[in-house]
Every structure is written in structure tokens, then in C-alpha cells.
DRENTOR-821835 format. One record per residue (C-alpha): residue in three letters; x, y, z. Coordinates in pm, 1 decimal, always signed. Example, Ala and Ser with C-alpha at 12.3 -4.5 7.8 and 13.67 -1.06 7.14 Angstrom:
# DRENTOR-821835
<r ALA <+1230.0 -450.0 +780.0>>,
<r SER <+1367.0 -106.0 +714.0>>,
//
This chain:
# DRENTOR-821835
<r UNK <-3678.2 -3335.9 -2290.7>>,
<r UNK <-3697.2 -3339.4 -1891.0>>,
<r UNK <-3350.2 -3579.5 -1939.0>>,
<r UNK <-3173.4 -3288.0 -2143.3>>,
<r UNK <-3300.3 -2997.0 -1901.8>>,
<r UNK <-3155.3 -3158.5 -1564.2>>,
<r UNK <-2810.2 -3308.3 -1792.8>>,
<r UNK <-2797.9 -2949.3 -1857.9>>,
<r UNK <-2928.3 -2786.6 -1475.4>>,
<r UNK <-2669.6 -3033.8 -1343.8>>,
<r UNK <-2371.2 -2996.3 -1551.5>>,
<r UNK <-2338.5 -2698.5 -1740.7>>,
<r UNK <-2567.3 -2437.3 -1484.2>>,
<r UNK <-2468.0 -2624.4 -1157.2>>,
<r UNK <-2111.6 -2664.6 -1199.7>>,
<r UNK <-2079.5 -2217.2 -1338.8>>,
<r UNK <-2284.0 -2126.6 -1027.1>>,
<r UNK <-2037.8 -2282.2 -823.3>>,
<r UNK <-1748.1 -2137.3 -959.7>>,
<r UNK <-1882.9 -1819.5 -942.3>>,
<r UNK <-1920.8 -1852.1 -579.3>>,
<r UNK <-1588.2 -1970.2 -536.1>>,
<r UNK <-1451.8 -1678.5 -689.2>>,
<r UNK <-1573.1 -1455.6 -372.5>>,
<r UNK <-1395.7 -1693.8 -163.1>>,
<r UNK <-1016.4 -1658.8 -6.3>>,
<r UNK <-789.4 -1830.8 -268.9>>,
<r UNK <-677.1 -2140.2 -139.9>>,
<r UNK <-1059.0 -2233.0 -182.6>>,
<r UNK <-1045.2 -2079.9 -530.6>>,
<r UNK <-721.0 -2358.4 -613.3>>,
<r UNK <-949.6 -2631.6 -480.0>>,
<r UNK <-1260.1 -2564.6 -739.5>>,
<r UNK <-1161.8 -2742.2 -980.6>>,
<r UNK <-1061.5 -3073.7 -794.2>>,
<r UNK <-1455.4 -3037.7 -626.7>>,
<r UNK <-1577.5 -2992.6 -988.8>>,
<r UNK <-1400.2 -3338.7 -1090.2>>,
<r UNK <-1547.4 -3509.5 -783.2>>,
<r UNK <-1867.6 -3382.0 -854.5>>,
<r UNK <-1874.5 -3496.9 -1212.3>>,
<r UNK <-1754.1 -3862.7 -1093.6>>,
<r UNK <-1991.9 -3862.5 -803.2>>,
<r UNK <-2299.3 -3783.1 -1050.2>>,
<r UNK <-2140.3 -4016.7 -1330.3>>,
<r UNK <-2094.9 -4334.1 -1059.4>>,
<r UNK <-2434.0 -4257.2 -868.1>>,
<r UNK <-2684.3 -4129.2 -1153.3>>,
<r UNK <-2611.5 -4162.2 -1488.4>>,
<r UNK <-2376.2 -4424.5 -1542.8>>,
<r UNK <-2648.4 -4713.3 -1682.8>>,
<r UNK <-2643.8 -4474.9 -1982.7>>,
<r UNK <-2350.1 -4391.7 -2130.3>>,
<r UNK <-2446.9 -4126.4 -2361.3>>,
<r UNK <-2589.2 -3914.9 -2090.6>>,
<r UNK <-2222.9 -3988.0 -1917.2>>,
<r UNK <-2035.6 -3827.5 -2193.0>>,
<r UNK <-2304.8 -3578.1 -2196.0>>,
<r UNK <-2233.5 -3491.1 -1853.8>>,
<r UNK <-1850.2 -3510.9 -1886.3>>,
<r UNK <-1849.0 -3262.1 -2190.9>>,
<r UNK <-2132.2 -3067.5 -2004.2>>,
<r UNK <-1915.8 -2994.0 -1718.1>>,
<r UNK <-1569.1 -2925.9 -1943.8>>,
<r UNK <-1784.1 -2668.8 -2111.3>>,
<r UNK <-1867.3 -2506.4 -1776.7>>,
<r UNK <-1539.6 -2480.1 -1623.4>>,
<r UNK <-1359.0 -2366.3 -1922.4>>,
<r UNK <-1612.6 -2098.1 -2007.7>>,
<r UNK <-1560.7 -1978.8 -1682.4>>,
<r UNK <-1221.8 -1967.9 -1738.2>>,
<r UNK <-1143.9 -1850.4 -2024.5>>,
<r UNK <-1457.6 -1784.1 -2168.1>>,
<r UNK <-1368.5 -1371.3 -2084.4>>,
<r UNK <-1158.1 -1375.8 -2427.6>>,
<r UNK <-1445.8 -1451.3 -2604.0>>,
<r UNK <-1670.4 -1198.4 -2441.5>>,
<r UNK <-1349.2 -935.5 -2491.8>>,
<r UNK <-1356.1 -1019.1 -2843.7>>,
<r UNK <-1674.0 -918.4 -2928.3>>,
<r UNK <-1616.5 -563.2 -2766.6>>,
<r UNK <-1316.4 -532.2 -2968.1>>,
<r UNK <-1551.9 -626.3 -3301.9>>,
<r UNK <-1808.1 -431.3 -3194.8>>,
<r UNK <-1537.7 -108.7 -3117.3>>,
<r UNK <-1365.1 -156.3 -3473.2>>,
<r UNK <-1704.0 -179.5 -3634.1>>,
<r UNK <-1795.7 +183.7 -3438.8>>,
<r UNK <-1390.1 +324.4 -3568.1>>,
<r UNK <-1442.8 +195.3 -3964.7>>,
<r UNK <-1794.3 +371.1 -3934.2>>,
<r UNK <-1663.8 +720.0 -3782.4>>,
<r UNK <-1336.5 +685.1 -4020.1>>,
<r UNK <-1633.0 +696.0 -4304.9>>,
<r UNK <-1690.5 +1077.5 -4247.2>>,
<r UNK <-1374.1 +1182.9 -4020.6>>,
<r UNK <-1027.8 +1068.8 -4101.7>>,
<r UNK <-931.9 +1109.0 -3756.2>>,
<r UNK <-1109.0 +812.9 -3716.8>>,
<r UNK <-916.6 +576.4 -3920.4>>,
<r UNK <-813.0 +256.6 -3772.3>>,
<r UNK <-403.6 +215.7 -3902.6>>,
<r UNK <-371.6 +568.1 -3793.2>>,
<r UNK <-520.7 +506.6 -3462.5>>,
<r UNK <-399.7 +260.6 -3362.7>>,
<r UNK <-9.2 +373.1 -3433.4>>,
<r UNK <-91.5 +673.5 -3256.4>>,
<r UNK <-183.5 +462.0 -2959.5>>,
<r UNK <+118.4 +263.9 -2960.9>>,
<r UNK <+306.7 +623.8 -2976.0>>,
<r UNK <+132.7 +791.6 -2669.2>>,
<r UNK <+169.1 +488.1 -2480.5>>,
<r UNK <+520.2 +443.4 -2514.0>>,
<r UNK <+565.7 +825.9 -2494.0>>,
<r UNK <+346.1 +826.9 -2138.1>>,
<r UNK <+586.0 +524.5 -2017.1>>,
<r UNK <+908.5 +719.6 -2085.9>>,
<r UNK <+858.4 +1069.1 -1916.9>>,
<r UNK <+608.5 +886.9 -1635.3>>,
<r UNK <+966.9 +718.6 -1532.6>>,
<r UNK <+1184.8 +1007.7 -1592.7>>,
<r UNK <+907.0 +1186.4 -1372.7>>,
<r UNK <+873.8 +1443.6 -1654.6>>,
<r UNK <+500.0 +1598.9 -1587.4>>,
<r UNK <+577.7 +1877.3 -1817.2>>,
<r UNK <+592.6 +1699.5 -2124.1>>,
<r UNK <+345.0 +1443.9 -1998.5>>,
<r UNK <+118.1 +1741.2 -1979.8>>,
<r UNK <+192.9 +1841.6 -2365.5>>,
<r UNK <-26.1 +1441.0 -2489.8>>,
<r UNK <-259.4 +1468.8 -2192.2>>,
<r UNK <-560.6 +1595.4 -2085.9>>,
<r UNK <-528.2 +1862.8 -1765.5>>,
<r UNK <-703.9 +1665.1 -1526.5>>,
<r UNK <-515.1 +1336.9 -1617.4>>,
<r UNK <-186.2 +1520.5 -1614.8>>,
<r UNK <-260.5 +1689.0 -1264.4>>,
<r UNK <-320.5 +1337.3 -1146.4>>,
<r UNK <+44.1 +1263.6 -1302.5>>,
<r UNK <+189.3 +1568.6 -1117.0>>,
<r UNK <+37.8 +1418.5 -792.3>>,
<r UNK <+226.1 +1093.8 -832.0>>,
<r UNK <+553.0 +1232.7 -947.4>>,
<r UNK <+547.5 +1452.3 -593.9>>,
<r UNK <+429.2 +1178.1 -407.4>>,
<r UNK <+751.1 +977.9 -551.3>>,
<r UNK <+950.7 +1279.8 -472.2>>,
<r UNK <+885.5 +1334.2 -120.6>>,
<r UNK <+950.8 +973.0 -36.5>>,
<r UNK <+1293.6 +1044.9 -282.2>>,
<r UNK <+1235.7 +749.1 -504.8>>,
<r UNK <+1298.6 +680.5 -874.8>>,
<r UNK <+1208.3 +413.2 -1120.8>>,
<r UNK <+1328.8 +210.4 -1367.3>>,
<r UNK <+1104.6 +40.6 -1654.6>>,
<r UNK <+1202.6 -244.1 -1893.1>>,
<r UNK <+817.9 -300.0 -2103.0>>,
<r UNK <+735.9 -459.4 -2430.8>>,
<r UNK <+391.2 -448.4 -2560.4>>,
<r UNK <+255.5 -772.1 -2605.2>>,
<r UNK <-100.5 -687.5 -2773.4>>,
<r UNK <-313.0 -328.3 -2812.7>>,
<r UNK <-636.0 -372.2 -2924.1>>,
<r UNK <-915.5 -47.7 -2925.0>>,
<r UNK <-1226.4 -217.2 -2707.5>>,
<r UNK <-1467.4 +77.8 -2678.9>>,
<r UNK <-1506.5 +375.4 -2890.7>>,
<r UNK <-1736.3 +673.6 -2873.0>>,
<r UNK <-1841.9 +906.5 -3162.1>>,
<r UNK <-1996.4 +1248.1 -3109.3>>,
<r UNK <-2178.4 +1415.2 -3314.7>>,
<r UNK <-1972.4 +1778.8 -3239.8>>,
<r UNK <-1638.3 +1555.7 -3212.4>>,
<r UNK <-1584.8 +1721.8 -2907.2>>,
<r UNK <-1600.7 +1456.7 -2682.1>>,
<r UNK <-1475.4 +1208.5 -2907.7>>,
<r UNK <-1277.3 +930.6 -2739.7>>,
<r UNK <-1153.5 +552.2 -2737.1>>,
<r UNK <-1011.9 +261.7 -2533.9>>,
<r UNK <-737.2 +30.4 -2613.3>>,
<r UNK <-658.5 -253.2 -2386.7>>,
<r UNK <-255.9 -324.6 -2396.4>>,
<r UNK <-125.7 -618.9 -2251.1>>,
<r UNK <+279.8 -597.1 -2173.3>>,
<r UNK <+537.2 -745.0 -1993.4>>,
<r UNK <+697.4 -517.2 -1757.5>>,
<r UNK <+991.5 -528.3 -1521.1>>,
<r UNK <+1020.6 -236.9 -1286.7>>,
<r UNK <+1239.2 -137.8 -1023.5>>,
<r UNK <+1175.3 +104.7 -751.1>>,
<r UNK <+1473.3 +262.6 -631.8>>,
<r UNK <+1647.3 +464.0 -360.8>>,
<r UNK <+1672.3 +812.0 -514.8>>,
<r UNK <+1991.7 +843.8 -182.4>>,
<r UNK <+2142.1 +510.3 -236.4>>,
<r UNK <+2059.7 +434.4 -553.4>>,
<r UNK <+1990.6 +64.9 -416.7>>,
<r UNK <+1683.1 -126.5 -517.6>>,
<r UNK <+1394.4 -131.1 -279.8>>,
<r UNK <+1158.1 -358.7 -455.0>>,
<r UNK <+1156.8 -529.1 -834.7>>,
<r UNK <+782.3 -538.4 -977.3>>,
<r UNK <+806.3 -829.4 -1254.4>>,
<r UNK <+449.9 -959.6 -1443.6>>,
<r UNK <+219.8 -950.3 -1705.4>>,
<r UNK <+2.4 -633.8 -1687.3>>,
<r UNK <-313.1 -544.6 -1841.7>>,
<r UNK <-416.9 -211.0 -1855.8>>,
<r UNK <-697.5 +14.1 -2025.7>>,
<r UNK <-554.6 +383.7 -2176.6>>,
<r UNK <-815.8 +612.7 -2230.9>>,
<r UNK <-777.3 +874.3 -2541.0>>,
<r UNK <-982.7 +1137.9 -2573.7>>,
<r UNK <-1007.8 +1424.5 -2892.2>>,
<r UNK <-908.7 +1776.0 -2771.7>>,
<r UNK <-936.9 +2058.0 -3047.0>>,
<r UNK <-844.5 +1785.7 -3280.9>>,
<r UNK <-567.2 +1597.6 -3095.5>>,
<r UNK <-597.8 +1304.7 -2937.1>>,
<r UNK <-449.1 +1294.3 -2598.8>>,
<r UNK <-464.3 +1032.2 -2245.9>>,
<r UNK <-726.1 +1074.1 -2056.9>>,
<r UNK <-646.1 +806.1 -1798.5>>,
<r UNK <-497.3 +485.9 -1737.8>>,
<r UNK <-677.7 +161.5 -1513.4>>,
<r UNK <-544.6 -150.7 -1436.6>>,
<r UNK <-725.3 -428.7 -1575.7>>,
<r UNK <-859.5 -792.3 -1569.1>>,
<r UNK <-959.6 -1004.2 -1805.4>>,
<r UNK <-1079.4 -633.6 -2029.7>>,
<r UNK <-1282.9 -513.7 -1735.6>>,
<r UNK <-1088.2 -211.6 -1496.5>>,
<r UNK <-1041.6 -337.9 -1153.6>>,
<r UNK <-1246.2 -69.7 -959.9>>,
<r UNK <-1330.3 -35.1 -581.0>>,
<r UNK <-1609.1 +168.9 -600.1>>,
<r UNK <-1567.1 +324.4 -256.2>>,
<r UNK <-1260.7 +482.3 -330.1>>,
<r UNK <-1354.6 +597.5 -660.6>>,
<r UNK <-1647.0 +789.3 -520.9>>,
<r UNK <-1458.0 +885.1 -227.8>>,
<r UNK <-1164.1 +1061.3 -438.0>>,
<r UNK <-1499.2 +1241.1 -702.0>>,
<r UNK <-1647.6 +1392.1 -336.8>>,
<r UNK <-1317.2 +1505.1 -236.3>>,
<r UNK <-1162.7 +1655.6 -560.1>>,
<r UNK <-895.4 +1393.1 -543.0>>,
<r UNK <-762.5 +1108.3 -824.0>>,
<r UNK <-857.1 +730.9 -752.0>>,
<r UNK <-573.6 +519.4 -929.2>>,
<r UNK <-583.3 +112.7 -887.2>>,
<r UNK <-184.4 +105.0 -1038.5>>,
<r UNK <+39.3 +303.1 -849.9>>,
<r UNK <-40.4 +218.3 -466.3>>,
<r UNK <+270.5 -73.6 -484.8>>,
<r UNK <+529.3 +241.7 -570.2>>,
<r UNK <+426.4 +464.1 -240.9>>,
<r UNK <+382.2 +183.7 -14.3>>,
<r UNK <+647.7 +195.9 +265.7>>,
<r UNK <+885.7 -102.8 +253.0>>,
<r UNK <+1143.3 -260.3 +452.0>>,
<r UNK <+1098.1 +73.6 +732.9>>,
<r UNK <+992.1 -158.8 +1004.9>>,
<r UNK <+607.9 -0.3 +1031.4>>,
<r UNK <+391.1 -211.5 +1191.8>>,
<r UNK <+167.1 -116.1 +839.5>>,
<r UNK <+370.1 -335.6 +646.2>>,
<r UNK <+202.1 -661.4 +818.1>>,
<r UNK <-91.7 -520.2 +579.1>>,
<r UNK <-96.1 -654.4 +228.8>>,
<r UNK <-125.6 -396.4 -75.6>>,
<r UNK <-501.7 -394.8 -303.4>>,
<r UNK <-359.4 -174.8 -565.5>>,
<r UNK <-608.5 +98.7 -475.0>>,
<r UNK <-514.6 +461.8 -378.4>>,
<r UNK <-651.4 +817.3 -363.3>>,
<r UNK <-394.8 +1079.7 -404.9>>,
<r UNK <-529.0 +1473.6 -341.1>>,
<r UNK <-453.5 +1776.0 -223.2>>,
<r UNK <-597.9 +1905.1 +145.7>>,
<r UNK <-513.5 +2217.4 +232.0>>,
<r UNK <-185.5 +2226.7 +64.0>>,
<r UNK <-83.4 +1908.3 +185.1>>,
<r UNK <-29.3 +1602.7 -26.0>>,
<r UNK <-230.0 +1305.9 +114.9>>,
<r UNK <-228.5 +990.2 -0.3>>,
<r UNK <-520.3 +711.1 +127.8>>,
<r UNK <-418.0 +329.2 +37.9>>,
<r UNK <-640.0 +4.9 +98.4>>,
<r UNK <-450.0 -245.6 +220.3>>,
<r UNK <-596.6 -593.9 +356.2>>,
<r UNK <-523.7 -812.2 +672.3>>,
<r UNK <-444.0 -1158.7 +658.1>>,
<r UNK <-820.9 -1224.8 +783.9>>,
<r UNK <-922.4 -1036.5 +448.9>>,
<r UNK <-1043.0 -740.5 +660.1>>,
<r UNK <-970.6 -381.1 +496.3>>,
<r UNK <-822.3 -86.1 +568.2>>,
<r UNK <-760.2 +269.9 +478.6>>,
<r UNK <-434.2 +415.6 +548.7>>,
<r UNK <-352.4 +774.5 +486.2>>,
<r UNK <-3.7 +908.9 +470.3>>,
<r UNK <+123.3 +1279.1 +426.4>>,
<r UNK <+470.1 +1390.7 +499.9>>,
<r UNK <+574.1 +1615.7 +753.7>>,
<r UNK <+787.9 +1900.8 +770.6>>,
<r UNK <+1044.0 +1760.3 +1001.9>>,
<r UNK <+1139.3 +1414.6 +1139.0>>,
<r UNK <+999.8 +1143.4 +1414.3>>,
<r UNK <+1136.4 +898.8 +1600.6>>,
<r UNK <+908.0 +568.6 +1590.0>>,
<r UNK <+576.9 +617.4 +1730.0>>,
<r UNK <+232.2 +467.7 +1756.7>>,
<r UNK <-101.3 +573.5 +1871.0>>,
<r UNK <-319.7 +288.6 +1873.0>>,
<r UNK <-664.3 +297.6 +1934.5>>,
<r UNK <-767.4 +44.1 +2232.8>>,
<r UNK <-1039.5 -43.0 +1973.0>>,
<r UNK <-812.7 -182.5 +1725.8>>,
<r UNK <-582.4 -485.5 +1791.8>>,
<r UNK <-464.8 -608.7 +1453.5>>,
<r UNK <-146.0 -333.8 +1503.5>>,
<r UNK <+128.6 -506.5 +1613.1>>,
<r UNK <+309.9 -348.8 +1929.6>>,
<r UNK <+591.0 -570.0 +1910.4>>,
<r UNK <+919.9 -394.2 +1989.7>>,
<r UNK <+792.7 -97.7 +2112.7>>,
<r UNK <+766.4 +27.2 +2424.1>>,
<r UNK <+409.7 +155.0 +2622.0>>,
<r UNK <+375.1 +479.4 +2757.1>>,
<r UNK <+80.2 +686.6 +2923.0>>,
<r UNK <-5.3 +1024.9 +2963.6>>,
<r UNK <-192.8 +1265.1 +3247.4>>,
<r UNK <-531.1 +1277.6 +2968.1>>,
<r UNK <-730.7 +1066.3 +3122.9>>,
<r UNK <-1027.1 +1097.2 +2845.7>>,
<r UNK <-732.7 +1005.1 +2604.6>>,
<r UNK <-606.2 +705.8 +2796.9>>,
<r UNK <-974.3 +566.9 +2717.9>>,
<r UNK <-943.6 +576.4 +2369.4>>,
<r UNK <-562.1 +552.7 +2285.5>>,
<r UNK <-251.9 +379.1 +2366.9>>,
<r UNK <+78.4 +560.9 +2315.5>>,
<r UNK <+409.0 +315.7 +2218.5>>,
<r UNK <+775.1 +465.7 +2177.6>>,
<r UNK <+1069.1 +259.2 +1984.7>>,
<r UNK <+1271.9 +406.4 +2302.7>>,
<r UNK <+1221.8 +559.5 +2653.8>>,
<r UNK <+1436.7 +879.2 +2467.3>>,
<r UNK <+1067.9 +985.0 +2211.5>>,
<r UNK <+872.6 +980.9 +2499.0>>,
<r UNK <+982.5 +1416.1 +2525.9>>,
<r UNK <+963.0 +1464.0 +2149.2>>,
<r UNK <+557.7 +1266.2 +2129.2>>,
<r UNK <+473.5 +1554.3 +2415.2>>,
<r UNK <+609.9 +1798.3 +2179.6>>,
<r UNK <+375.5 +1655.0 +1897.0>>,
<r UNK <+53.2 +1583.7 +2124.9>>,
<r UNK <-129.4 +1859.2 +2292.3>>,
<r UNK <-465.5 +1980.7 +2452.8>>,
<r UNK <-611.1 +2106.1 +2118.0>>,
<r UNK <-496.6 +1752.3 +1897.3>>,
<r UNK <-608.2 +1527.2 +2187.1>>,
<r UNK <-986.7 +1669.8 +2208.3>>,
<r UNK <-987.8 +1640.2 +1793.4>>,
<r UNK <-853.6 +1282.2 +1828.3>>,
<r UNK <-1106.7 +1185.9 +2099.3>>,
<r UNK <-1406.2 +1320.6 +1928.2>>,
<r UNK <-1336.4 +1160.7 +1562.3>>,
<r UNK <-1693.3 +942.3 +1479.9>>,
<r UNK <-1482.8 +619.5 +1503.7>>,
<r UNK <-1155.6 +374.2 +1567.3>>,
<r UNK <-796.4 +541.5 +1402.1>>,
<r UNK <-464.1 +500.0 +1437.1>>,
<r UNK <-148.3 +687.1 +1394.0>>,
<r UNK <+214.8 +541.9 +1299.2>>,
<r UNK <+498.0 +785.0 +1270.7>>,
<r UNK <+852.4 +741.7 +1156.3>>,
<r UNK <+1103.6 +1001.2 +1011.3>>,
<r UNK <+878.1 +1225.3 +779.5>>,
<r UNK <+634.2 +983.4 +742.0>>,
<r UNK <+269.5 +980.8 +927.3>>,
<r UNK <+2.4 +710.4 +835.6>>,
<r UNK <-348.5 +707.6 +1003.7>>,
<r UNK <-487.5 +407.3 +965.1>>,
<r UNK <-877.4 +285.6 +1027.5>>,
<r UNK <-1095.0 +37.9 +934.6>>,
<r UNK <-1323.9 +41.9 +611.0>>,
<r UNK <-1548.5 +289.5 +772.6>>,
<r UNK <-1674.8 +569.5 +473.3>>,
<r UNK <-1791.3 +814.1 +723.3>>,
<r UNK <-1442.1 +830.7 +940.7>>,
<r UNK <-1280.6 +890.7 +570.9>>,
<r UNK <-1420.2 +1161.9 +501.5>>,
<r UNK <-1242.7 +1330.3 +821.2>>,
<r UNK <-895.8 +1191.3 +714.4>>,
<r UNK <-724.7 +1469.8 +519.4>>,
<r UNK <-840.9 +1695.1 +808.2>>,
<r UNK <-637.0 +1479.9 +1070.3>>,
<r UNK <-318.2 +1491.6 +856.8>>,
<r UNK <-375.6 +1817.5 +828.1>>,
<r UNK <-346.2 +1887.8 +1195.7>>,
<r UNK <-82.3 +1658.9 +1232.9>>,
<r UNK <+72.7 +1870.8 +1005.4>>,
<r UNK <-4.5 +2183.7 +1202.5>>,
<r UNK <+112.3 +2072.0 +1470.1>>,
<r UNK <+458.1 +1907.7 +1372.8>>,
<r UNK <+490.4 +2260.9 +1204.1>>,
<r UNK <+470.6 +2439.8 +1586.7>>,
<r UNK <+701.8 +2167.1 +1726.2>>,
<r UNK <+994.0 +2222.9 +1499.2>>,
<r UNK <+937.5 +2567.6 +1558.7>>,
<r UNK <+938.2 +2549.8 +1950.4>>,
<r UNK <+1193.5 +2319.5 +1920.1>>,
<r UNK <+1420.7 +2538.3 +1685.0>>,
<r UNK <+1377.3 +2840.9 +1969.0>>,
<r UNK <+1483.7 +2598.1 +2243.8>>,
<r UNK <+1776.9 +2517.4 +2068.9>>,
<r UNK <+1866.0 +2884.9 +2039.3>>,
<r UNK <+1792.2 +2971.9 +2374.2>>,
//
């Protein structure tokens, strides 16, 4: 008995506990688990067990079991929520024929490829017509977000596999509502709405979750997640961060508003496919997390403003991951700002038009923040970026905001110097 406890500590428990931990890990040290598993299982095969060769094969099957439930052993965990969903659907189709499976299921298939069609001819209004309000609002966000940076998409999917996974049935009907988990292959193209030339090509397997709720006896989306292995990949700071705020977390369109190929030092940071997009005083704002090569994190928020910059960074003396290559350093007569900030032109020429953005009233707001930001502008385009900290977040939209503000004054005093 002791003999089949530690043959099953050793390889079954042992060798899943160790994957798991690898999993947390960077993932070069993820490719090397299973070549450490195999040494392990030789090691205890040559050095323990081997007088006995049934508790060798023991071992060896012991371990197989191990690293293929923890690799695929997800599909079998997945299948049981889409039993246990179907089993909920035939039991609500018993008494409501809304509820029936065939017809479900088609319907599904329908919204999703309807959804797929006007999201890429940017069409919120009859988006809005097969969703729910708050999940077509987050639509409309996207589509202006798109807009402003004057970029269009192109979408070549086929659905591989929808399968309903969760499925909820109240006893009023009024907040009816199921899951389907749809596995595609997509190519997509994200293009320049000026040049019409392709900026990036997006080309993968995707898994995603739709949401459909019942709505005076339609069913309509109710939101859309980006998945893994059946689960939604969530960061949970963001997702509370966008519920405080008002705004809409979504973990599958950060890739399409990322700037690319713009020469911002914030392309050195590598996309995590999560993003808040929300409104802040009439401004758009959009917050991304993007990661470091060291794996450290970072929230950058981008509005744009109402006219255009040369090539500027403020970088907090705090921060040194922001590469000041290229540019050129500049000071100015704050002292209390020099403390905190370094200022960095693409040319000796922005030096006059970063006075005309900077003054008195922005510097004492920038100096006083509760931690470490920096600003990147170029053309329309402004990005704050800071580390993970939840607190300074909070105070984000604000500082676009008065970024804003203040570009607003400049193009004005700039427009009556012209005249003048």
C-alpha cells in the first residue's frame, strides 16, 4: 500500500505540481518542462525502482498520465461543461421553446457571423439592432477608436467548432442567457484607411466565448472574451478598473489600436491583449497593458488630440526602461520639474512648440501625481505611460484630459499668432 502511495506521490502528483509551476514561469522555461520531466522519470527509474520492473512501468505510465493531463486534460474538463450546459438547454427547451437546442445553436452561428460582418464594416448601427446597449456602446467605442487612428479591417474567418458551455435559466426569463465557445481560423488585416496599405496581418487560431442574453424575447450579444483552453483570459485589474470607471475592459482588440511601425519608443513594449476603452470628459481614452522584455507591466493610455506634435518625450527620471535613443535632451527654467522629468525633442526645431504645450498650471499637476508617468507624443497621438501602479490609474483619464486642454489653448494661441 505504502509502495502504491509514493509510485503515485512521485509520479503522477510530483511530476503535475511541477508543471504547474512551470506554467508561471517565462516561456523558454515552460519549452524545457517536459525534457526535466523525462530526466526525472529516468533518474527515479535508474536510481529507485529499477530492481522491479513493474513498479518501472508503473512509474513510466504514472508520469505519461501526468504530463498529458496537464496538457490536454482541459478538453476533458471543457467537455463536461458543455454536457452539463446541453443537459441545462434540453431541460429549459422542456417548458420554453426558446430554449431548444437546433434552434439555438443556428441562431448562434447567425449572430456570430452577423457581429463579424458589420464589426469590420464598422457598422455600430446595425450591430446595435442583435445587441444588448451596453455591449453595443462598447462596439461604438472601438469603431471610434479605429476611426480616429483612420484604420480599417479586413476579415477572412471560418468557424471551426461552436459548442454552448454554460447556460442560465430564470425563472421570469428575463435574464435568460448562454455561452458558446467558437473556435475559428481567422486572417485579419489592419489597414491604412489613407493608403490603403497593410499595417499588420493577424493570422491564428482563436478561441473566443460570445455571450447571448434574452431581451423581451430575443436573444441578442451580450459580450465577447478571448479565450483559453474554455476559460476567458481575464486580468482582473483592468476589469475592475474599467467597472469603477464606467469604462469597457476587452482582452481582444488591444493588437488593432496599438501604434505600429510610428517609431514610439512604446513599441519596444510587447502587447497582453488587455485594454480599457471609456469615455472621460468627452474624450476617448484608451489604457493598454503592455509588458517589457523583463516581464514587467505597464499601463499606457492614449487619447488623441485636437491638433498635431512633433516627437516628444517626457520621461520621468524614475523610469529608465524608455528608450531615448534618437532624440535629443532638453531642459527647462522649472526647477521642481527638472527633479522629476526629463524633456527629449526628435529636433532642436519642437523645442518652441513643447513650451507651447507645457505650462505653469500642467507642470504643478504633473509634479504632484502620487507616482512615476510618462508622456510620448507624436502627430495626434499622446500616450502616458506608468508602471502597474492601481492608485496612479485611477488619475489617468484626468491627465489626458489636461493634455487635452491644453493642446486645445495651444492651437488656439498658435492660430492667433499666425493671424497676427
Amino acid at each position: 500500500m505504502i509502495q502504491v502511495l509514493l509510485l503515485s506521490f512521485f509520479g503522477y502528483a510530483l511530476p503535475r505540481l511541477a508543471w504547474l509551476l512551470f506554467a508561471k514561469l517565462p516561456k523558454y522555461w515552460r519549452s524545457t518542462a517536459l525534457v526535466l520531466t523525462v530526466g526525472y522519470g529516468l533518474l527515479g527509474i535508474i536510481f529507485v525502482i529499477w530492481p522491479n520492473v513493474a513498479h518501472s512501468l508503473a512509474f513510466i505510465v504514472l508520469i505519461v498520465l501526468a504530463v498529458f493531463d496537464e496538457k490536454f486534460g482541459w478538453m476533458r474538463f471543457l467537455q463536461r461543461r458543455i454536457t452539463r450546459a446541453k443537459k441545462t438547454v434540453h431541460q429549459a427547451s422542456t417548458n420554453d421553446k426558446s430554449w431548444d437546442e437546433p434552434a439555438i445553436m443556428q441562431q448562434s452561428r447567425e449572430l456570430i457571423n452577423h457581429y463579424r460582418a458589420d464589426w469590420v464594416q464598422k457598422d455600430f448601427m446595425a450591430i446595435s439592432k442583435y445587441a444588448t446597449d451596453r455591449f453595443g456602446y462598447h462596439n461604438r467605442l472601438f469603431i471610434e477608436a479605429l476611426n480616429n487612428l483612420d484604420r480599417t479591417i479586413t476579415l477572412d474567418a471560418t468557424i471551426n467548432d461552436v459548442e454552448v458551455i454554460g447556460a442560465d435559466d430564470t425563472y421570469d426569463h428575463e435574464q435568460d442567457n448562454f455561452t458558446v465557445y467558437v473556435v475559428s481560423q481567422e486572417k485579419l488585416d489592419l489597414i491604412d484607411a489613407e493608403t490603403k496599405q497593410v499595417i499588420k496581418t493577424f493570422d491564428s487560431d482563436v478561441e473566443e466565448l460570445y455571450g447571448i442574453e434574452r431581451e423581451n424575447d430575443i436573444w441578442k450579444l451580450s459580450s465577447l472574451s478571448r479565450a483559453k483552453e474554455g476559460n476567458p483570459v481575464v486580468y482582473q485589474p483592468f476589469q475592475e478598473y474599467a467597472h469603477q470607471q464606467g469604462f469597457y475592459y476587452s482582452n481582444r482588440t488591444s493588437h488593432l489600436l496599438l501604434p505600429y511601425k510610428t517609431e514610439l519608443t512604446i513599441e519596444e513594449l510587447q502587447d497582453t491583449g488587455h485594454v480599457v476603452l471609456g469615455v472621460h470628459n468627452n474624450l476617448l481614452v484608451t489604457v493598454f497593458l503592455l509588458e517589457a522584455k523583463d516581464r514587467s507591466r505597464y499601463a499606457v493610455a492614449s487619447t488623441t488630440l485636437p491638433v498635431g506634435y512633433p516627437h516628444i518625450l517626457i520621461r520621468n527620471r524614475a523610469v529608465t526602461d524608455i528608450s531615448t535613443e534618437n532624440f535629443k535632451r532638453i531642459s527647462l527654467d522649472w526647477p521642481a520639474f527638472n527633479e522629476h522629468y526629463e524633456l527629449f525633442v526628435a529636433d532642436a526645431a519642437t523645442e518652441s512648440v513643447l513650451l507651447s504645450l507645457l505650462n505653469p498650471e500642467l507642470v504643478t499637476f504633473l509634479i504632484n501625481l502620487p507616482g512615476s508617468i510618462s508622456i510620448e507624443i507624436k502627430d495626434r497621438s499622446v500616450y502616458v505611460i506608468l508602471d502597474n501602479n492601481y492608485e496612479l490609474l485611477q488619475t489617468i483619464p484626468e491627465v489626458l484630459s489636461q493634455l487635452h486642454r491644453r493642446a486645445l489653448l495651444s492651437a488656439a494661441t498658435r492660430t492667433l499668432l499666425k493671424k497676427h
